[in-house]
Structures are given as C-alpha cells and as structure tokens.
C-alpha positions in Angstrom: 172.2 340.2 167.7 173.1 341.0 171.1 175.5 338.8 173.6 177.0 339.3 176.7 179.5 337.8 178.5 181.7 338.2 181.5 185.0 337.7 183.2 187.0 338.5 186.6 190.2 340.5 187.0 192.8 340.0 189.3 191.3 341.3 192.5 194.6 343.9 192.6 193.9 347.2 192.1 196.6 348.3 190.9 196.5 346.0 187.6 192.5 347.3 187.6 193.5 350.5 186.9 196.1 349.9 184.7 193.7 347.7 182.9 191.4 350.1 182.6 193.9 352.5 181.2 194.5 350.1 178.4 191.3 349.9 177.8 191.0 354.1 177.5 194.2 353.8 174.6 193.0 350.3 172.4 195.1 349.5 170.1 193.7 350.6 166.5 194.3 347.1 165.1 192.2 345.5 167.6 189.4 348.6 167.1 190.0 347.1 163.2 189.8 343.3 163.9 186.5 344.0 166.2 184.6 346.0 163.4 186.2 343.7 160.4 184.4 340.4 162.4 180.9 341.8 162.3 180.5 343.5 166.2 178.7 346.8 165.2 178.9 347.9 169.1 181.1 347.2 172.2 181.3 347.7 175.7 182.7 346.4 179.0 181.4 347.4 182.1 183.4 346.9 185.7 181.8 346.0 189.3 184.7 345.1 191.8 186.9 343.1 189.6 183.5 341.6 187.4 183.7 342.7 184.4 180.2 342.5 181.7 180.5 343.0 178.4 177.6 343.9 175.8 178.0 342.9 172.2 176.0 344.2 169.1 176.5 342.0 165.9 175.7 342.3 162.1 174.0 339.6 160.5 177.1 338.1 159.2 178.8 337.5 162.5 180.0 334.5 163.6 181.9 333.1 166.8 183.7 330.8 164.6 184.7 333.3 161.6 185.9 335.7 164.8 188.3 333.0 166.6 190.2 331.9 163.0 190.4 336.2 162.3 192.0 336.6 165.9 194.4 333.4 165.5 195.6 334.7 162.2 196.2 338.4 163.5 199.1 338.7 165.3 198.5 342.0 167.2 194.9 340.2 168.5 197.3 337.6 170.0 199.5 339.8 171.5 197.0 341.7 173.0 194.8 338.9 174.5 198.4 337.1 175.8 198.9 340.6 177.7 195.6 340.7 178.7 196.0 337.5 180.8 198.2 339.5 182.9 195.4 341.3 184.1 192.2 338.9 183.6 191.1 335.9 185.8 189.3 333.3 184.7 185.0 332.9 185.8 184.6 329.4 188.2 183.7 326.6 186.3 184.8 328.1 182.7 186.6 325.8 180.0 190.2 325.6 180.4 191.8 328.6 178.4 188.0 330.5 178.4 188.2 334.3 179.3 184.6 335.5 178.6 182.1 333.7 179.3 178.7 333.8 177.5 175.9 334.5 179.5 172.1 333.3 179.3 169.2 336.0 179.1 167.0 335.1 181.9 164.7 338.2 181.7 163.5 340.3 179.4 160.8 343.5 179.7 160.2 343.7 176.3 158.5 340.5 176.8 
C-alpha cells in the first residue's frame, strides 16, 4: 500500500539544512524500527519548508502496530522529540500531529 503525507518545517534555513543533514546520517535504529513495522520504501521530499513523504507498505502493516513499536523504542522517541526542533505543524492538524495523511485525488492509472 502506498501513503503519503506531509508536514512544514520551521521556515529557517538554517535548521532546513541542518535537517536535511540529519536526514543524510539516520540513525540505524530508526532505519531498523521503519523496516521492522512493515514500510518496505521511504522517502521525503522538500519544497520551501513543505515537506511530502511517500510510503510503501507490506501487507502486514498497520498505523496502530507502528505507534505502540515507536512508543516502546526509546531511540524513535528521542529522535521524533529532536525532530520537533526542526518540524512545524500543517494548519488545521490534531494537536501533537506531525504528518499528516493526505487523500489521492487523482490518479492516471485510472
């Protein structure tokens, strides 16, 4: 299955950059936690301070199996708290919500 989603940095760009850097030198646990929920593929993308990602699941994956593996891994938490630095919540998005899940509204194939 395929989602994406999306989220705004802090329009500073300094803290882009530096963002991005992190993102070049990803922790290996978090590589581990990502492949061990089911996400098969993953990538961000970056316009201004938008950021889109695409993700490519296995049959087994499940929002809800990924959220109780990332509260019980303490490196995910410590990543996604530093993270926050850097990332700005979407308008209108729940309180605490960093990406947000977007709807398909077209598709060629169809």
């Amino acid at each position: 299955m395929r989602y994406c989603f999306a989220l705004d940095l802090v329009d500073d760009n300094n803290l882009i950059i530096e963002y991005e850097n992190w993102h070049q030198n990803v922790w290996p646990e978090i590589v581990a936690s990502i492949k061990d929920a089911g996400i098969a593929e993953l990538e961000i993308y970056r316009v201004f301070n938008r950021l889109f990602m695409i993700m490519e699941t296995t049959d087994d994956f499940s929002f809800e199996r990924k959220a109780a593996m990332d509260a019980a891994n303490e490196k995910v938490q410590r990543w996604e708290t530093m993270m926050w630095i850097f990332q700005r919540a979407l308008p209108n998005s729940k309180p605490g919500e960093k990406w947000v899940l977007m709807n398909k509204i077209f598709d060629l194939k169809q």
